[in-house]
N, C-alpha and C positions, 0 to 999 in steps of 0.2 A: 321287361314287362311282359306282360300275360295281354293278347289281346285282342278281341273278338272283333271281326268284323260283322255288320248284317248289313247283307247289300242282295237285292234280288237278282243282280247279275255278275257273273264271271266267267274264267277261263271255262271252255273254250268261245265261246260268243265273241265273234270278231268286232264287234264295234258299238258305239256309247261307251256304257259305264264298265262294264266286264274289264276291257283294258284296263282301265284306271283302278280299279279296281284289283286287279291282279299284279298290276306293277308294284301298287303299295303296299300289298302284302308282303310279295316276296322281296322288295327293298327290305321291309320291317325285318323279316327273316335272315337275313343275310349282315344287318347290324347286332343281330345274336339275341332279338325276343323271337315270344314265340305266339303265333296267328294260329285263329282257328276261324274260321270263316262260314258262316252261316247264308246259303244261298239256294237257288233254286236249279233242279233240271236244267241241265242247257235247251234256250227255248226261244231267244232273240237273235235275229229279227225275223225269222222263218213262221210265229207266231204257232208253231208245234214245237213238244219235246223231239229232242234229237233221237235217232234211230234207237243207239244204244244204252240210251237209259230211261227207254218206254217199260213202261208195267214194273216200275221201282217205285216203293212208298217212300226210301230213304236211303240214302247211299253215302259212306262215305269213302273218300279218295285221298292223295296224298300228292300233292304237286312240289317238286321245288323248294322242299322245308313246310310247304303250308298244308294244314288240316283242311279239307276242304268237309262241308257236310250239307250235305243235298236234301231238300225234301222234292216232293210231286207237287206239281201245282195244276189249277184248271187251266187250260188257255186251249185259246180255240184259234183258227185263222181270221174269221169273221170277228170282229170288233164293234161289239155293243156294249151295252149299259150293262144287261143279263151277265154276259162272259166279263165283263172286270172286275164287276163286282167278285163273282165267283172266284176269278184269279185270287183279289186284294185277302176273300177270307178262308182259299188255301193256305196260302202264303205265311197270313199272320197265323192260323193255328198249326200246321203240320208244322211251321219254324221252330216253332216255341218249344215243342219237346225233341227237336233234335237240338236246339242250345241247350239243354237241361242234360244231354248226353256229353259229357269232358270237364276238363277244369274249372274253376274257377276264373274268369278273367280282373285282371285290375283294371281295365278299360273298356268300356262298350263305344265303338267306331260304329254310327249308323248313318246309311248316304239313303237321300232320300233324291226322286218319286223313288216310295210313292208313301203315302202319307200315315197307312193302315198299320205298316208294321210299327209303328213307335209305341203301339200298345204293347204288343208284347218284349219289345225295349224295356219300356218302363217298368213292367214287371220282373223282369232277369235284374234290371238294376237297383232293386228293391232286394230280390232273392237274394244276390250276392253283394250287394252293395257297393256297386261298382260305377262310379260317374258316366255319362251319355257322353258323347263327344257327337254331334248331329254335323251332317256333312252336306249342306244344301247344295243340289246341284241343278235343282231346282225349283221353283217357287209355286206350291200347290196350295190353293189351289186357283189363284189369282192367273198363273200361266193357262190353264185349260178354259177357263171360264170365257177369259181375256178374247181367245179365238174360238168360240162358240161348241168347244169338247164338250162342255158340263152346261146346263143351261136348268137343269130344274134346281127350284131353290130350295127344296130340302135338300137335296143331297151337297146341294154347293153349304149349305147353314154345319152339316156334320163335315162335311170337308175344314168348314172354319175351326171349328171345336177341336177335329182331331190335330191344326196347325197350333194353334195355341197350345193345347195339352202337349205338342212336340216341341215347343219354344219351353214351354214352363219345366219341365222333366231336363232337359238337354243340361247340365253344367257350360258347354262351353258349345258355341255354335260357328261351324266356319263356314264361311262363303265362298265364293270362285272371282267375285267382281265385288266392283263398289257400290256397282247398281244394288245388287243385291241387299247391304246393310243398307243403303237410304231404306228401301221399302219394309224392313225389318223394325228401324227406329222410327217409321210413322206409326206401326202395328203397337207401337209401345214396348220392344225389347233393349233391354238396358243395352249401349256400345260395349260397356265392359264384359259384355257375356259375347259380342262377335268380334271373330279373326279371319282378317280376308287373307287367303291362300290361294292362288290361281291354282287351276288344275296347270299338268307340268306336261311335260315332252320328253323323251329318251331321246337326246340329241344325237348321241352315239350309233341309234338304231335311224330317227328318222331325221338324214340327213341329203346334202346333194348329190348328187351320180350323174356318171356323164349321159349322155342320152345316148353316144352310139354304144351299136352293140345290145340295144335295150329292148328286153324281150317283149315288153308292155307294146311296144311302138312296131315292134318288127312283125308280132301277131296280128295286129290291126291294119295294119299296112299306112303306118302314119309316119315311114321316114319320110324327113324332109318338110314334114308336114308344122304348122305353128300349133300347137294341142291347148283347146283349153280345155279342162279338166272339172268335171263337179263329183265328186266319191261321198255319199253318208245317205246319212237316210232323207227319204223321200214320201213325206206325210202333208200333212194341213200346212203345214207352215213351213215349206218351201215350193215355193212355183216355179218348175221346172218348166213347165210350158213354154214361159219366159223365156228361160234360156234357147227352148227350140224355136221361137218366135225371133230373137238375134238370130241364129242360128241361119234360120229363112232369107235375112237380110243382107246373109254375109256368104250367099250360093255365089255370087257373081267374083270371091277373092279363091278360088280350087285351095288354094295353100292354107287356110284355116279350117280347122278341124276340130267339133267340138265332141267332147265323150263324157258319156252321164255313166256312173256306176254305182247300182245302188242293189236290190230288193226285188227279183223277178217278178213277181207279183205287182209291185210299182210301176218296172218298165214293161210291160205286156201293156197298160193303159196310156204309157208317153210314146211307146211303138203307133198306136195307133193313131195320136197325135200325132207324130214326124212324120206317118204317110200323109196325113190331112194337108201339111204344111208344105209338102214335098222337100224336106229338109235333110237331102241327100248326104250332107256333110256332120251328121249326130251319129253318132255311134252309142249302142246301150251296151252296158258288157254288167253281168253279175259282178256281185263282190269277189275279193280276192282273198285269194290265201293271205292270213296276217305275213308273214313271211316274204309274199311279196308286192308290199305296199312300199316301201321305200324304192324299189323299183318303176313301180306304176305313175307313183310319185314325179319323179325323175322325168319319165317319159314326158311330162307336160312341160308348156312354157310358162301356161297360168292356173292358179289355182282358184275355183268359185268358193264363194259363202254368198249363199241366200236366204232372205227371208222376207215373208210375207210383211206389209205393209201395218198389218195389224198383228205383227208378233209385240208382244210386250217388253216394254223396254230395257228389261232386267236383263234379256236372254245373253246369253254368253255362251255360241258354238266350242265347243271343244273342239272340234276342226281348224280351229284359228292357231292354235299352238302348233300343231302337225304343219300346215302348212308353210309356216314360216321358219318353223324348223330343217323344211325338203327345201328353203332355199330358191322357193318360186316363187313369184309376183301373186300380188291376190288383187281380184276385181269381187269387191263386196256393196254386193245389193242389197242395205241392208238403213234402217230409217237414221237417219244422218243425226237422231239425236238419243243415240241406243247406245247402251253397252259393247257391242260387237262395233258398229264404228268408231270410238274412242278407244278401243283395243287397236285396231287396224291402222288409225292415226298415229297413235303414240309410237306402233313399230319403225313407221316409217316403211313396212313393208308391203304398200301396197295403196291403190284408189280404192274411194265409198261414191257408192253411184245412189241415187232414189230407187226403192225397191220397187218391183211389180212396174219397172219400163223398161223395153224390150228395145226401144229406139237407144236408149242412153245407153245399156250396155254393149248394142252391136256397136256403136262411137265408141266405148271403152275398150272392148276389144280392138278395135281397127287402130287405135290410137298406140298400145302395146304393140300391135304386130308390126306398125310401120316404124318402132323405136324402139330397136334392141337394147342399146344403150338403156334406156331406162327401167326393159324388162331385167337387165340385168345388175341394177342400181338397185333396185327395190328388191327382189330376191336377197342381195347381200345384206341390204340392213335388217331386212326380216330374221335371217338366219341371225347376226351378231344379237339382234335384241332376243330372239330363242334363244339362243346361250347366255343371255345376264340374265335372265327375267322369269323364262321355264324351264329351266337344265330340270330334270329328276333331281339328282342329287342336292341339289341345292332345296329344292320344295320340300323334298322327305327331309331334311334337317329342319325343316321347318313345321311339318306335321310331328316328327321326334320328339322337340323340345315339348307342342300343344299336349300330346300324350303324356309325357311328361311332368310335365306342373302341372293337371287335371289329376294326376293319380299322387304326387308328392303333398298337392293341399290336401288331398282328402285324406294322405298318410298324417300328416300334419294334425288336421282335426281330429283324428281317431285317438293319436297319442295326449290331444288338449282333455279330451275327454275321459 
């Protein structure tokens, strides 16, 4: 198959969609189709284009079998209304004429946030006549509104319009959770038009390592130390505070150690929290080279997922795969009747604590560190159920086949007709 992604993020952007993104191409690639990938400037999560590909209108590149093709986009550090908007209507038009530069695709793969570009989807798959395959990864614009991102209501009324016109254009729409299709079949979209697909894990890449010897831990000066670990991003909707507020509670045990990694910018305003708190035992460290994240990994005993109280109930961290994948316990603070805690239960890979309480997590920690055994019981079922449930390989046969019979009906139809 012939087959275009449009995704606003990829290689090299370490973290979100970019990975996921970049696996599934070049898995696609390496099964013997051929991708061509529609995206933007590297520009997440630094919220500037990267060094070397400032003052380019358009660039194309060649990664690992995949076509990559770059437009410019607006984006600013500062995040307002003014700068998104700007971003969403670079995006959708400089996109659009670098898709109109290469083949013809049999398939249009589009992962959304964010909402804007499905117009010029829709258009390309009109030009060429080639089915949508829409990749929700997320639910816009019901998630931003939900935690107070979007609050005027015309822009939230064109946000509705452009989700429907992306429901109604799509041939076949896939989810990440269940959460996801309930709130899809309340909106009125037929089940037979959604396909829940979890996002997946490279088990093989992120997997367990022993801790000694471990560079993550020997830098920080955390041998010997219990580490619990929180890596991603650090926005509205996760209160890290939290974590430095346990954190505070658990000065009086030396031997637990917590390390927040995320977004310098993020931690410059949690630094200044941890002095507040005098919470000697947090450590802020920038992101890591992708490269060495199964290391970093490794280095901990627990891994966090948090979220705010008022995240909406659909959300599904993609951090939940990874971590159960590295084989480490997870302590998730997150609302006991969400999507991310029914992930976390069915693993077996770990406790759900009530979000945004700082008393019940520092118990949840202290309860792991005084019970190796169990830290070590819940890691192992985490990792077996990442190996049934999100191996890559297993999920890309299962995106394969959806590309697939989306492009064999539409073969189908053309020859009825």
């Amino acid at each position: 198959m012939r087959i275009l992604i449009y995704s606003y993020n990829y290689h090299p952007e370490p973290i979100g969609i970019a990975p996921l993104m970049t696996e599934l191409a070049e898995g696609l690639v390496k099964r013997g189709h051929q991708v061509r990938v529609i995206t933007a400037m590297p520009w997440y999560p630094s919220g500037e284009i990267s060094q070397e590909y400032r003052g380019k209108l358009y660039l194309t590149e060649e990664r690992n079998g995949v076509q990559i093709q770059r437009c410019h986009v607006w984006i600013r550090p500062k995040r307002n209304l003014i700068n998104r908007v700007l971003f969403e209507l670079s995006f959708v038009f400089l996109s659009f004429f670098q898709a109109l530069r290469g083949w013809r695709p049999d398939v249009i793969f589009l992962t959304i946030p964010g909402l804007p570009v499905c117009v010029p989807a829709a258009i390309l798959s009109w030009l060429y006549r080639s089915p949508i395959i829409l990749n929700l990864q997320d639910i816009l614009p019901d998630a931003a509104v939900h935690v107070g991102l979007i609050s005027n209501k015309k822009i939230i009324r064109v946000f509705q319009f452009l989700e429907s016109f992306a429901y109604k254009n799509a041939t076949k729409i896939s989810v990440i959770a269940d959460g996801f299709t309930k709130n899809l079949i309340r909106k009125g979209v037929s089940n037979d038009k959604i396909v829940e697909i979890p996002n997946w894990v490279d088990v093989d890449f992120i997997k367990p390592l022993p801790q000694e010897n471990n560079f993550f831990r020997r830098e920080n000066n955390l041998e010997g130390k219990f580490v619990v670990l929180y890596s991603g991003n650090i926005a509205l909707t996760q209160p890290l505070e939290i974590l430095i507020d346990a954190a505070a509670q658990l000065l009086d045990i030396p031997q637990i150690a917590v390390v927040i990694v995320g977004k310098e910018a993020a931690l410059e305003r949690l630094e200044k929290y941890r002095q507040t708190k005098k919470a000697d035992n947090v450590i802020l460290k920038p992101f890591q080279p992708r490269n060495k994240l199964p290391e970093m990994l490794a280095a901990s005993d627990v891994g966090m997922v948090m979220q705010k109280g008022n995240v909406i109930a659909f959300n599904m961290p993609s951090k939940i795969q990874v971590l159960l994948a590295s084989g480490r316990a997870i302590i998730a603070s997150v609302a006991a009747a969400g999507t991310a805690a029914r992930a976390i239960k069915r693993s077996g890979g770990g406790i759900v604590i009530p979000p945004e309480d700082s008393e019940a997590l520092a118990q949840a920690i202290i309860k792991l560190y005084s019970n190796p055994d169990l830290v070590a019981h819940l890691g192992k079922q985490g990792r077996q159920y990442a190996i049934q449930n999100y191996d890559f390989g297993l999920i890309l046969d299962r995106y394969e086949n959806l590309l697939d019979s989306v492009v064999q009906t539409l073969k189908g139809k053309h020859q009825f007709l």
